[in-house]
C-alpha positions in Angstrom: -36.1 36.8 -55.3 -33.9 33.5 -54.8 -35.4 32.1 -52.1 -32.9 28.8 -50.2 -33.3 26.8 -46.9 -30.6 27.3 -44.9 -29.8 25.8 -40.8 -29.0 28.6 -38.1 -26.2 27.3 -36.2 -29.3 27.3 -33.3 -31.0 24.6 -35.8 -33.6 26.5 -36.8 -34.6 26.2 -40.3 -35.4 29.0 -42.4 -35.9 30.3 -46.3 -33.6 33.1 -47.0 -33.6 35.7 -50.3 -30.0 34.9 -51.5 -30.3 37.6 -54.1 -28.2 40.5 -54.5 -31.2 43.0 -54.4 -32.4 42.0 -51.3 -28.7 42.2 -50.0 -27.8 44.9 -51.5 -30.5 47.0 -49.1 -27.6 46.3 -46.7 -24.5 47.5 -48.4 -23.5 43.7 -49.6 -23.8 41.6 -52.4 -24.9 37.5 -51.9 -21.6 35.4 -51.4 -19.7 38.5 -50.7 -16.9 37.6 -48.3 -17.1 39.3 -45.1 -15.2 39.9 -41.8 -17.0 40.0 -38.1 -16.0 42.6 -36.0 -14.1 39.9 -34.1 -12.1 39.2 -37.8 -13.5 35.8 -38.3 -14.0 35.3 -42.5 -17.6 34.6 -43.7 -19.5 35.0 -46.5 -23.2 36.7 -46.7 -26.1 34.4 -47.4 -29.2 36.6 -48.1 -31.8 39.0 -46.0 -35.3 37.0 -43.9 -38.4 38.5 -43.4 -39.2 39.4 -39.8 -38.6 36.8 -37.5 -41.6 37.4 -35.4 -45.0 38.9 -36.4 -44.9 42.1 -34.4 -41.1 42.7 -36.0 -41.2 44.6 -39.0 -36.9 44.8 -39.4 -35.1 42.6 -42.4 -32.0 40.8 -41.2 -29.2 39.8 -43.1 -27.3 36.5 -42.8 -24.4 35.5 -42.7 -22.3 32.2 -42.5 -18.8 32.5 -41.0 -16.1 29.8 -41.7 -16.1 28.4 -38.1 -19.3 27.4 -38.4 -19.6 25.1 -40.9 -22.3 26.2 -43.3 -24.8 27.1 -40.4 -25.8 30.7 -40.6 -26.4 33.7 -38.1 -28.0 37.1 -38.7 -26.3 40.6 -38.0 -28.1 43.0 -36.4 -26.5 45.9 -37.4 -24.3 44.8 -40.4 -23.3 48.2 -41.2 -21.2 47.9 -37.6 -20.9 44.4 -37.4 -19.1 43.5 -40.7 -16.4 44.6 -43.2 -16.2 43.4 -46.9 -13.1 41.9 -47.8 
């Protein structure tokens, strides 16, 4: 586990696992580049914990170029994003 803080581009603060093990539960590899669905460019960050106690799902995050570093999580990043 490589655990970093990263922003949410709602300002949140959180520590995300920015290894490849945890991202690799979703089909990705840390710092892989990624498209949206939309075909903005981005790159995956790492997987969080729930985000609320009575949640027991892992989400992955991502930061896109347009947003300047600030990351957002996919909820279904088998759907939602394409390697490059």
């Amino acid at each position: 586990m490589i655990v970093k803080e990263f922003t949410t581009i709602s300002g949140r603060t959180l520590e995300v696992d920015t290894s490849n093990e945890a991202c690799q539960k979703f089909g990705f590899d840390a710092s892989q580049r990624i498209t949206d669905i939309h075909g903005n460019p981005g790159t995956v960050v790492g997987v969080t914990s729930p985000l609320r106690s009575k949640d027991s799902q892992l989400y992955l995050w991502v930061t896109l170029d347009k947003h300047n570093g600030r990351i957002i999580f996919s909820s279904d990043p088998a759907e939602q994003l394409r390697k490059c």
